[in-house]
C-alpha positions as CSV (number, residue, x, y, z in Angstrom):
1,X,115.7,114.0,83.8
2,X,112.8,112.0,84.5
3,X,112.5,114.0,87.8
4,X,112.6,117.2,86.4
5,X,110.0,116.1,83.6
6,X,107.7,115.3,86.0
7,X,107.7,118.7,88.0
8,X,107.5,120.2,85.1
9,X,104.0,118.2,83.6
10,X,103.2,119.0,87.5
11,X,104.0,123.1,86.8
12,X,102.4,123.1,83.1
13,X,99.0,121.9,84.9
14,X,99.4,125.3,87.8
15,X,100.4,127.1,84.9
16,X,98.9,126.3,81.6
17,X,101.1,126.4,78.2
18,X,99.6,128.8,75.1
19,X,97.4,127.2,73.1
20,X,100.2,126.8,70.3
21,X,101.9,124.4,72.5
22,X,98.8,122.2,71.3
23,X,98.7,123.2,67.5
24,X,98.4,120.0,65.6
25,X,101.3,121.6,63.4
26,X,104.0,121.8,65.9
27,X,106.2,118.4,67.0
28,X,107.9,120.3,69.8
29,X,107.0,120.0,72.6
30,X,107.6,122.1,75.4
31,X,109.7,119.0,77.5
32,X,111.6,118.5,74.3
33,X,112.5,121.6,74.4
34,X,113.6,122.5,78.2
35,X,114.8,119.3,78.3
36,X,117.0,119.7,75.4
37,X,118.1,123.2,77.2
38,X,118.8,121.3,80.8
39,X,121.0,118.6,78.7
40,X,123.1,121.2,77.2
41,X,123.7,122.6,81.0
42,X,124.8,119.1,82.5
43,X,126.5,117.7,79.8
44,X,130.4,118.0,79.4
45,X,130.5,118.0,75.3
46,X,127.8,120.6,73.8
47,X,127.7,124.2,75.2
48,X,125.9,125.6,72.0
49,X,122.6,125.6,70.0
50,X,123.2,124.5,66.7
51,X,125.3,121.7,68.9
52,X,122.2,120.3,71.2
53,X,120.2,120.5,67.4
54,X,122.6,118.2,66.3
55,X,122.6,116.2,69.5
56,X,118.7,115.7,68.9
57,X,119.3,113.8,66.2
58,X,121.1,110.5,68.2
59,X,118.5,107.8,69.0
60,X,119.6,107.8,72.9
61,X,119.1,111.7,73.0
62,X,115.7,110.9,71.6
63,X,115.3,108.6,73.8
64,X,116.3,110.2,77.4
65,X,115.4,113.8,76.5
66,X,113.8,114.8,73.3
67,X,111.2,112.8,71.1
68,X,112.1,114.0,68.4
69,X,114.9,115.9,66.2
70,X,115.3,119.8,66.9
71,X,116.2,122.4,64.4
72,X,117.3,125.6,64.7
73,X,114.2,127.7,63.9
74,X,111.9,125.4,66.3
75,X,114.7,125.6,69.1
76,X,114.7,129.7,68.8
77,X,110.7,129.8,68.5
78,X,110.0,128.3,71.5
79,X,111.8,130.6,73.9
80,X,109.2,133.1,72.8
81,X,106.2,131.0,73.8
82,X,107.5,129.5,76.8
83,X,106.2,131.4,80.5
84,X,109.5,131.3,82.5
85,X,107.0,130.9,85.3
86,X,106.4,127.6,84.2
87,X,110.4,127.1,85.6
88,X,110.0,129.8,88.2
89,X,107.3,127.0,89.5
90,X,109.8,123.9,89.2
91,X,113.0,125.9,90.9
92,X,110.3,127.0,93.5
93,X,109.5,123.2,94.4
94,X,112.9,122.2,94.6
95,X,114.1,125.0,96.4
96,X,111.8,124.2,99.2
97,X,112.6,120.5,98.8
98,X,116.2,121.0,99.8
99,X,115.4,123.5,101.7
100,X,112.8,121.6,104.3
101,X,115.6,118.8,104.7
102,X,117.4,120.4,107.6
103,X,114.8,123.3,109.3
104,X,113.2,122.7,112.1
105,X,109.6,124.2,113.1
106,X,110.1,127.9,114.1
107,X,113.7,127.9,113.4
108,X,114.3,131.8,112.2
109,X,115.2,130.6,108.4
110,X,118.2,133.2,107.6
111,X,118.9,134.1,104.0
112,X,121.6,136.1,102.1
113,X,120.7,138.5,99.3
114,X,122.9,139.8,96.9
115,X,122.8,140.0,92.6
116,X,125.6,139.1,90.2
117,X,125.7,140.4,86.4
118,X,126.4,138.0,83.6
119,X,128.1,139.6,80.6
120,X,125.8,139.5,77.4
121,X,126.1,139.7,73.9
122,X,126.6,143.3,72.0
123,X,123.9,142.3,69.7
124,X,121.0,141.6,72.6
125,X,120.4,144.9,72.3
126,X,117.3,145.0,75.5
127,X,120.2,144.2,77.7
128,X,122.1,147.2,76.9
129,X,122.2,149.7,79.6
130,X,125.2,152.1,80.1
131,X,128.7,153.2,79.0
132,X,131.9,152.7,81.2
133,X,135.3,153.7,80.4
134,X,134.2,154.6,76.6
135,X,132.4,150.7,76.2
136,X,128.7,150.1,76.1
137,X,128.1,147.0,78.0
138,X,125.1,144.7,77.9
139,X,124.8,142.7,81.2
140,X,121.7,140.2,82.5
141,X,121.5,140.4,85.9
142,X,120.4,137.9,88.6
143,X,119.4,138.6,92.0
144,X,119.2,135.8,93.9
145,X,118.3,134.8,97.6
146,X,120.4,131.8,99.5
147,X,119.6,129.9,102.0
148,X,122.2,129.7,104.1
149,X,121.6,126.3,105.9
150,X,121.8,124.7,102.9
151,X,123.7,127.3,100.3
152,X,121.0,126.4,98.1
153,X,118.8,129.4,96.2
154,X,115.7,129.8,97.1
155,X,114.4,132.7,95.6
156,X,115.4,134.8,92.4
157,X,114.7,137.4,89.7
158,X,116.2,137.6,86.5
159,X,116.1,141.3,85.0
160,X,118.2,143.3,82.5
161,X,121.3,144.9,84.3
162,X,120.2,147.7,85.2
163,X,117.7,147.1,87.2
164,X,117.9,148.3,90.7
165,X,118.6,145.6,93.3
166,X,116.9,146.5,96.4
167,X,113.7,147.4,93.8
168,X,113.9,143.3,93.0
169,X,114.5,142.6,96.6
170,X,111.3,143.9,97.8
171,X,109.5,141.7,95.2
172,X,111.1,138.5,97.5
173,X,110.1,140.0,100.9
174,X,107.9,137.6,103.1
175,X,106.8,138.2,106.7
176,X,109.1,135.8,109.2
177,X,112.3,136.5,107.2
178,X,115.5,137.3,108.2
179,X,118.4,138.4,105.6
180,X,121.6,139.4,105.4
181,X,122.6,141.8,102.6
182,X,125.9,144.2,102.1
183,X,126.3,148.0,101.3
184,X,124.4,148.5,98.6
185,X,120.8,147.3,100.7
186,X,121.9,149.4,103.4
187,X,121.9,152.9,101.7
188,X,117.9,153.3,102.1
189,X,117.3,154.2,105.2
190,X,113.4,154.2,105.5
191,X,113.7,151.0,103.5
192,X,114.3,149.4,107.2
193,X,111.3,151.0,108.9
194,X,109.4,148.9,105.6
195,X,111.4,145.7,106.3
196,X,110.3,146.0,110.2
197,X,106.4,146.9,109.2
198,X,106.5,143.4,106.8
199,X,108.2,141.7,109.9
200,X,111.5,140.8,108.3
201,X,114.6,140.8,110.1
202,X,117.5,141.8,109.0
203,X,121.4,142.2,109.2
204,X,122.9,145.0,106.5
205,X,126.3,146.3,106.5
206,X,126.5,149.9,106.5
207,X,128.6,152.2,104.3
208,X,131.3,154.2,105.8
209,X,130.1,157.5,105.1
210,X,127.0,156.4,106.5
211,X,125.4,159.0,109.2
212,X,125.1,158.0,112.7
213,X,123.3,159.1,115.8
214,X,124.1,157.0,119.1
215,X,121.1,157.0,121.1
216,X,122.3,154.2,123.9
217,X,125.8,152.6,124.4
218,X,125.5,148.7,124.8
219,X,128.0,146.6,126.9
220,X,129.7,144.4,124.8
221,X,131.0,140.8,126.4
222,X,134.0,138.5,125.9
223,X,132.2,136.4,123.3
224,X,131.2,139.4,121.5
225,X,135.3,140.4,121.5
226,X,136.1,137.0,120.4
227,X,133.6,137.7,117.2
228,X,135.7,141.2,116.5
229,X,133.1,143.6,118.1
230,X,134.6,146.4,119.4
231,X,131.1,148.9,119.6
232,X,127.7,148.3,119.9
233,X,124.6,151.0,120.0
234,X,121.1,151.6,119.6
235,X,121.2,154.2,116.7
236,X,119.2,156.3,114.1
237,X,120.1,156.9,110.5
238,X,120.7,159.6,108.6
239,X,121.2,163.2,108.7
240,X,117.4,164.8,108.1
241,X,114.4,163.9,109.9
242,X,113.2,163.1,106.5
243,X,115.7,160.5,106.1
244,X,116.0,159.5,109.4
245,X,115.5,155.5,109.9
246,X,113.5,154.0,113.0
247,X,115.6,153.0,115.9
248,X,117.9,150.2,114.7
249,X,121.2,148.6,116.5
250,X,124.1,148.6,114.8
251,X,128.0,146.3,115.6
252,X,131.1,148.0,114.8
253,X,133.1,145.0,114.1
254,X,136.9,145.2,113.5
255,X,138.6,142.6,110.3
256,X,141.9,142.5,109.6
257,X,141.6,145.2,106.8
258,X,138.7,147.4,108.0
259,X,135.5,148.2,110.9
260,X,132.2,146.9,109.4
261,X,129.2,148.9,110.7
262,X,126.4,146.4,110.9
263,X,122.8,147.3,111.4
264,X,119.9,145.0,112.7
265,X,116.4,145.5,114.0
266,X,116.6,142.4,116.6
267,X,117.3,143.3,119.9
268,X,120.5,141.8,122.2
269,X,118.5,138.8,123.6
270,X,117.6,137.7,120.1
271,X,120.5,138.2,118.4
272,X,124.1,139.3,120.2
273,X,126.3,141.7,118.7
274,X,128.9,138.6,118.2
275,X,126.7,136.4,116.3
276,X,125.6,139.5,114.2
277,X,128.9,139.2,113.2
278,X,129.3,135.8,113.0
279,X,126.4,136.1,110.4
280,X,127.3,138.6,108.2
281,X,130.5,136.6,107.6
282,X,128.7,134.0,106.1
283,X,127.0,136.4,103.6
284,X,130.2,135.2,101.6
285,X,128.3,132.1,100.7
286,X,126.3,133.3,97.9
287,X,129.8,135.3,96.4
288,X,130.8,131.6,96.0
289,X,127.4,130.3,94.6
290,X,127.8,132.8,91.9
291,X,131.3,131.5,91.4
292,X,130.1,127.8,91.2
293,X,127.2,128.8,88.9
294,X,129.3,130.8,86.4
295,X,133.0,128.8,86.5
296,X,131.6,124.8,87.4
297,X,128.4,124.7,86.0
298,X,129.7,127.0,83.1
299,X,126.0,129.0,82.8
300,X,128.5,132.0,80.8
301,X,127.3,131.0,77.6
302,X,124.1,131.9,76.2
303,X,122.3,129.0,74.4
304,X,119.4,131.7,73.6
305,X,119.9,135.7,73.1
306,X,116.3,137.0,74.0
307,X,115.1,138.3,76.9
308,X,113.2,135.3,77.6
309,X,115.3,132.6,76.8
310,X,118.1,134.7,78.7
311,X,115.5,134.3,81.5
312,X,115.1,130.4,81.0
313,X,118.3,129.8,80.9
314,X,119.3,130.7,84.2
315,X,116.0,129.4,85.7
316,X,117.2,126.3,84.3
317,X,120.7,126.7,85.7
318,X,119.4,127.2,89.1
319,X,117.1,124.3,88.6
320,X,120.1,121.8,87.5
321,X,122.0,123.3,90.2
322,X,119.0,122.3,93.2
323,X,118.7,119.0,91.2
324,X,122.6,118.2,91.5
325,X,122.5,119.0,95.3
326,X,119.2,117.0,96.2
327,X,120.8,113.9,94.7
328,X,124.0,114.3,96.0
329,X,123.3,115.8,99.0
330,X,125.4,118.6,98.7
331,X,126.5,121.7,95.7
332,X,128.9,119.3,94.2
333,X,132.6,120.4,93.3
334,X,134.3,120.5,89.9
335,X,136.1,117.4,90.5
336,X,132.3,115.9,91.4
337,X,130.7,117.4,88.7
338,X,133.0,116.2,85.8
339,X,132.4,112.8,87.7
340,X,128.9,113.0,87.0
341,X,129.3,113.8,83.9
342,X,131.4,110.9,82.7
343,X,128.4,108.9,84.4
344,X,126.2,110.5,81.8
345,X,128.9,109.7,78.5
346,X,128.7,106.4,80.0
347,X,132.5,106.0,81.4
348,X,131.9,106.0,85.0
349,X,129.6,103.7,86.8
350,X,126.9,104.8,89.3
351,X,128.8,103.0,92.0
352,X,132.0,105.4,91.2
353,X,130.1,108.1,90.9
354,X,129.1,107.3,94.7
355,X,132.5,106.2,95.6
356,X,134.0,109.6,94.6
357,X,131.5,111.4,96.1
358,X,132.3,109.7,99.4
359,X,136.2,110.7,98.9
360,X,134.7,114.4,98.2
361,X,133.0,114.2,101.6
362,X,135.9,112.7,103.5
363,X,137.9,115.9,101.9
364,X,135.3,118.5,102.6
365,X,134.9,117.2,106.2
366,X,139.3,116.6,107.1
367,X,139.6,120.0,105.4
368,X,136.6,121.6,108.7
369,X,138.6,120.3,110.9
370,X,142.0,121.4,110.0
């Protein structure tokens, strides 16, 4: 907490709070309040806002994360005055503090895009957005960028759900780039001569029905076979010169279930058709961040119903989940995380805490090898 408070004085200074945060009338403060937000993502006992407003009124609570006692109307009124680019800042920092820990100077960074809806409440009515099988359904959607080095997020937009993804992707686009994204990115076709123009590289899976016109045949070797290629071709897309992408390679890659068609604008000597595959199988990575964020840190439960504090809340997610893997070195498990959160009730010591941690690693690490 102490960490976090002091990114965030460091992020209220790059971007200044409304004047109202310094009213001579209002006691909350805005680190009282995140920080009463972040405590109700960490902690195993209190998942709701009327519960953290009763929390605020223990003198240790006080003490650690809130001056002061919270009620319900200050709690609710300071989503609305609160820039969630003050926490866009703070995720930022961290992201590109666990992030820095393991690339090296020139290394192509690769990241995996994808977006995951979070269910919302009939009565947020902004989040409302179509009807499916008779039911009206109100979803929040994150789309979020991972490094994959690290499996850490390192970029992200919260909208409403329906928002269109590769419209929010093109917001996070930044020359030097390289991502790997599924179906849904790869349905553009001229989106890849714009990806190529900003200098990002990328590896997109392909829909079946996509249209294909082989311009060159590329020899595939024995490491490539080992990977599952079983085709590889300089190409263009689509059916109409209109529509028609810039030259691209794509990998036909055979699974146990289907053929993936892969498309990439690197050529054979920067990227072979094996480890295009190789890649793309990781872009399962973020499938389980999602998991993790929604079933181990719990973030299904919203402490605030507006579109801003919907916002907040999931900036603060990410932020708690960065913080967890800085300290511990890694995205901890559920088994870790319930750990650390009897540390914070006060029923394990720091030195369990790191003892179990160790036991997690020597799992995590017998489990590789197997």
């Amino acid at each position: 907490m102490e960490d976090f408070q002091a990114r965030l004085a460091e992020a209220t200074e790059r971007h200044p709070l409304p004047a109202t945060w310094s009213h001579p009338q209002r006691l909350l403060r805005c680190e009282d309040y995140v920080g009463l937000y972040l405590f109700g993502l960490l902690n195993p006992v209190v998942d709701t806002m009327r519960g953290l407003c009763a929390a605020s009124q223990l003198r240790r609570v006080q003490s650690d994360i809130c001056t002061r006692k919270v009620s319900l109307g200050s709690f609710s009124e300071a989503q609305a005055v609160l820039d969630p680019q003050v926490l866009a800042h703070v995720f930022a920092g961290l992201a590109g503090e666990v992030a820095g820990r393991t690339k090296s100077a020139g290394e192509r960074r690769w990241l995996v895009q994808d977006g995951s809806l979070f269910e919302a409440l009939p009565r947020m009515h902004w989040a409302l957005w179509r009807r499916q099988s008779g039911v009206t359904q109100a979803q929040v959607r994150l789309h979020l960028t991972l490094d994959l080095t690290e499996a850490s997020p390192a970029r992200a937009v919260v909208t409403r759900g329906k928002t269109c993804e590769r419209a929010a992707w093109r917001t996070q686009w930044q020359r030097g780039d390289a991502y790997i994204g599924d179906r849904y990115y790869g349905e553009d076709y001229r989106m890849f001569q714009q990806l190529e123009e900003k200098g990002v590289a990328f590896v997109v899976r392909l829909r079946d029905e996509a249209v294909i016109k082989v311009e060159k045949e590329l020899r595939i070797n024995k490491a490539d076979q080992k990977a599952g290629v079983i085709r590889a071709a300089y190409v263009r897309l689509g059916s109409t010169p209109r529509y028609q992408s810039i030259r691209l390679r794509v990998v036909w890659v055979q699974t146990p279930k289907e053929v993936l068609r892969l498309v990439t604008n690197l050529t054979q000597k920067e990227l072979s058709a094996g480890e295009v595959a190789l890649l793309y199988k990781e872009r399962w990575s973020i499938e389980l961040f999602f998991r993790w964020i929604k079933c181990v840190l719990g973030c299904r439960h919203w402490l605030a119903e507006s579109e801003r504090g919907a916002t907040l809340q999931l900036y603060l997610a990410l932020i708690a989940a960065l913080l967890l893997q800085l300290y511990t070195g890694e995205r901890p498990t559920r088994r870790m995380l319930e750990l650390i959160q009897f540390y914070l009730l006060g029923v394990a010591t720091l030195d369990e805490v790191c003892a179990g941690q160790a036991r997690g690693r020597s799992r995590t690490a017998a489990t590789k090898k197997s």
